[in-house]
Structure formats: C-alpha cells, structure tokens
C-alpha positions in Angstrom: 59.1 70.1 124.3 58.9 73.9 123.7 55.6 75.3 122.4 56.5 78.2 119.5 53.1 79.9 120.5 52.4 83.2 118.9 53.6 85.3 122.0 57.1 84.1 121.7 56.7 84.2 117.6 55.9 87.9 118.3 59.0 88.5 120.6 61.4 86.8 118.3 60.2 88.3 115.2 60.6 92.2 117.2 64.5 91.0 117.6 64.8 90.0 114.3 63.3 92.2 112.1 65.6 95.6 113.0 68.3 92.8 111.7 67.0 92.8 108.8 65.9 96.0 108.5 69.5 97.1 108.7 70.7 94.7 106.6 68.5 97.4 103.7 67.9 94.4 101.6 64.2 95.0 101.2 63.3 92.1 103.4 59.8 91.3 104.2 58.7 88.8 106.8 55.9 86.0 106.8 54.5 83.2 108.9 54.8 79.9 107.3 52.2 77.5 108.4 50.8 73.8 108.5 47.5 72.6 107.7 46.6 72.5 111.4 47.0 76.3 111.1 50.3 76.3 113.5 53.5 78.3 112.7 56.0 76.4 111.7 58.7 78.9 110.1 59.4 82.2 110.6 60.4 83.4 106.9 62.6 86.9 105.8 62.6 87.1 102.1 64.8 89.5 100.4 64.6 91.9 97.5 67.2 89.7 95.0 68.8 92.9 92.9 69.3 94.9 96.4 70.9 91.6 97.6 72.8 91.6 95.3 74.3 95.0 95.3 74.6 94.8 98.8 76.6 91.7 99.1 78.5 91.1 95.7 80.7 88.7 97.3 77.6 86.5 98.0 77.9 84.5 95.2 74.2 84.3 94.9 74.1 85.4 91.5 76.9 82.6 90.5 74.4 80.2 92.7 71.9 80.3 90.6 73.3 81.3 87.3 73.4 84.4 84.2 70.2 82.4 83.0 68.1 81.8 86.2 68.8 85.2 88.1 66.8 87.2 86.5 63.8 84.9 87.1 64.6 85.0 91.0 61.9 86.6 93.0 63.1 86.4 96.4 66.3 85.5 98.6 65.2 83.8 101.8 66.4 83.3 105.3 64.4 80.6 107.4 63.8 80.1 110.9 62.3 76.8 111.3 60.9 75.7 114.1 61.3 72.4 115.7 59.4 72.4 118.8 60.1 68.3 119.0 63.7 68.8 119.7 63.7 72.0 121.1 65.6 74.0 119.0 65.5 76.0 115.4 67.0 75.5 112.2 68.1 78.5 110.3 68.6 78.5 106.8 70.3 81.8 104.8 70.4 81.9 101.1 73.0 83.1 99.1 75.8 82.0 101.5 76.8 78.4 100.9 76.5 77.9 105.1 75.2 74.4 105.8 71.9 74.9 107.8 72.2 76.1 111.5 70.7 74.7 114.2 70.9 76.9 117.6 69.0 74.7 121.0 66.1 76.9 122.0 64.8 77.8 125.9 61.4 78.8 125.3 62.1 81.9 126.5 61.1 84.3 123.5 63.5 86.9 124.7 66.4 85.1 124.9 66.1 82.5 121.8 65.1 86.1 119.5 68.4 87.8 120.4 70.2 84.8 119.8 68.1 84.2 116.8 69.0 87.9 115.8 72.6 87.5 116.7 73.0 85.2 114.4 71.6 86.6 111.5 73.3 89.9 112.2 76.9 88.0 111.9 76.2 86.1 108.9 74.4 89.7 107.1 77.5 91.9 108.7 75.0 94.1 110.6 74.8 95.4 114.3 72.6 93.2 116.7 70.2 95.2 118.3 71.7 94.3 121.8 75.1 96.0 120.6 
C-alpha cells in the first residue's frame, strides 16, 4: 500500500500545476482532506467563464444548462487518492470522460508526470517533460 505523504503530494503537485498553468484557465489548487487531517485529493479548480472561452467545444456550458451556468463557481479536475489500491483516480469536469484511474509507484516523480501527462492531453497543453 503506497503512503500519499506530503513529500510526494509536493512533487506531484510541482508537475502538475505548470499543466494547468498553461492550460490559462485561472486554475487554483487545494488539498482536500479527511477528518484524520490526511490528504486525500489533490483538487485544480477552474475559473468557469475562462473555461469556457478557452474550450467552447467542452460542452460544459450545455452540461449544466442556460439556467445553472451562471451560478457555477468553479470547474474542477480531481486527483484522488487511493492509497488502498495503489493507484489515483482522476476526474476532469466539463469533458464527459468516465473517471480515470492510472496504478501509482510511490515514486512522486514518476506518478506526477504521468499524473501531468494526463491532464495535459485531455486540456490540449504541452507536458512539462515535452
């Protein structure tokens, strides 16, 4: 069972964030936590209207409707962790993909560019390892 412990947290959020950085979607990053006080999501919420203008063909306007939109405060792109079966699950807003789950090696270096990979594919960005 891999431990998420804040040094590999800290390496895979330094491969993401240029990701999402590049993506210029106004993305801001958090920590989401249990009650224990333990990490267990690593969490990218976007700015909705830059979103939007940056990927009209999103349909994340159509996904939540004329009526809701407005009302939408952030568009959000989650790295869970599941240390118990050693691996991640990522979930992207705003692109009707089924969750993804990528197997994990503990090694913070390796699961963050894959991690970042990912994320740069489904956004249309560079990786920061290309």
């Amino acid at each position: 069972m891999i431990t998420f412990d804040q040094s590999w947290i800290d390496q895979v959020c330094a491969e993401c964030d240029p990701v999402f950085a590049a993506a210029d979607v106004g993305s801001v990053r958090q920590l989401v936590g249990d009650a224990d006080g333990g990490t267990t999501a690593l969490l990218w919420e976007a700015d909705p209207p830059r979103f939007a203008d940056r990927y009209p063909d999103s349909g994340i306007i159509e996904t939540y409707g004329p009526d809701q939109w407005p009302g939408v405060h952030c568009i959000d792109y989650w790295v869970h962790l599941e240390s118990d079966r050693d691996r991640v699950r990522l979930e992207f807003e705003g692109w009707n993909l089924p969750a993804l789950s990528l197997d994990v090696s503990g090694r913070a270096a390796r699961d963050g560019a894959e991690i970042a990979d990912t994320a740069a594919r489904i956004l249309g960005v560079s990786s920061p390892r290309t």
